[in-house]
Every structure is written in structure tokens, then in C-alpha cells.
C-alpha positions in Angstrom: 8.3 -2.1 -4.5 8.2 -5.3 -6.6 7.3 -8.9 -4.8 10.4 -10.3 -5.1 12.0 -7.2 -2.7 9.6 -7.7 -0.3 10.2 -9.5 3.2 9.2 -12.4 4.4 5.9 -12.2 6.3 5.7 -9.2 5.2 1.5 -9.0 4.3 1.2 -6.9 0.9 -1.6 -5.7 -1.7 -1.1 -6.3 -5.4 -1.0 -2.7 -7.2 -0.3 -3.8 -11.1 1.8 -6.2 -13.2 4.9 -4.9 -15.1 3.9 -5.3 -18.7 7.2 -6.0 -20.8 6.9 -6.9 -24.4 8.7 -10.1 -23.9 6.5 -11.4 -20.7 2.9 -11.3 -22.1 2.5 -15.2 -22.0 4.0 -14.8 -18.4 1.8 -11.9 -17.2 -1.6 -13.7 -18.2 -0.4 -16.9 -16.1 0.2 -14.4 -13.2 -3.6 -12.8 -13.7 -4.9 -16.2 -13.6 -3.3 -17.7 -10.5 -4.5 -14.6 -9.3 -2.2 -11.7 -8.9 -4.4 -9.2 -9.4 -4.4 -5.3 -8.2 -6.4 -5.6 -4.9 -5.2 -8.7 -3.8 -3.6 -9.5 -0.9 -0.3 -11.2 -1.1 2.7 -12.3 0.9 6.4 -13.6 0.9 6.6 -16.6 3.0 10.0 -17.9 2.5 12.4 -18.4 0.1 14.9 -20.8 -1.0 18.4 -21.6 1.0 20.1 -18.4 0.7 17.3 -16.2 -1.1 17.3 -17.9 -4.5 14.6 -19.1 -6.4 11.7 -20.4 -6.1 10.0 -18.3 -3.3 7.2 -19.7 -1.7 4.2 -16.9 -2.2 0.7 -16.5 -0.6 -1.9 -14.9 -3.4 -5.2 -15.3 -1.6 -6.0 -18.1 -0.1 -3.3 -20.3 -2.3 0.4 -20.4 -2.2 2.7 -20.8 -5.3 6.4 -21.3 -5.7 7.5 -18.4 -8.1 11.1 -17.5 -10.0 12.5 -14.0 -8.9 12.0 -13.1 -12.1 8.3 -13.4 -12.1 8.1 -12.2 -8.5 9.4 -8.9 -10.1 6.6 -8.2 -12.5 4.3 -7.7 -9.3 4.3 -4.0 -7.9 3.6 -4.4 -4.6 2.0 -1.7 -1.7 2.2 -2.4 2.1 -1.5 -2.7 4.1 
């Protein structure tokens, strides 16, 4: 399952980022915020009716991220 199908609350491990030719710049900013495989992650809410941003727990910090990059992250339940 990707990030951006998970549910809210829901408490997640990072398992890999989606490499696509056309995200590279995109992918490094997620490794650095700290998506990284291992890390524990969660959905906790999202815009008025689902749309972007989402508002995402990596770690201790919380980001607002597009869909679109929400679906690079492969997700696993805990």
C-alpha cells in the first residue's frame, strides 16, 4: 500500500520509495525530511474532502504533502 491510500490514524512503517525517472529531485527531498524504510509514519488528516495537502507524521515531525508525493511512499502496517 502507498501513503497516500492509507487511513487516517492509521500508524505505518516506511518500506521503500517509488523510484520514477521523472521524481528523482522529489524522492531525495522525501529521504531527507525523512521518509526512510524503517520509519514510522502516519496519516493524520487530510484536506476538506480528501484533497491535497495531507497532513503526515514521519517521526517525530509532521509535513503537509501532495497526493502525488504521498504515493511514492510504500507503506506496511505495524
Amino acid at each position: 500500500m502507498n501513503l497516500d491510500q492509507a487511513d487516517n490514524g492509521q500508524i505505518l512503517r516506511v518500506k521503500r520509495i517509488h523510484s520514477l525517472p521523472q521524481s528523482t529531485e522529489l524522492i531525495h527531498q522525501l529521504e531527507d525530511i525523512g521518509f526512510i524504510p524503517g520509519e514510522q509514519v502516519s496519516v493524520l488528516r487530510r484536506n476538506i474532502l480528501g484533497g491535497d495537502p495531507m497532513m503526515i507524521r514521519v517521526g517525530t515531525s509532521t509535513f503537509a504533502l501532495r497526493k502525488n508525493e504521498a504515493a511514492l511512499v510504500e507503506v506496511e502496517p505495524i
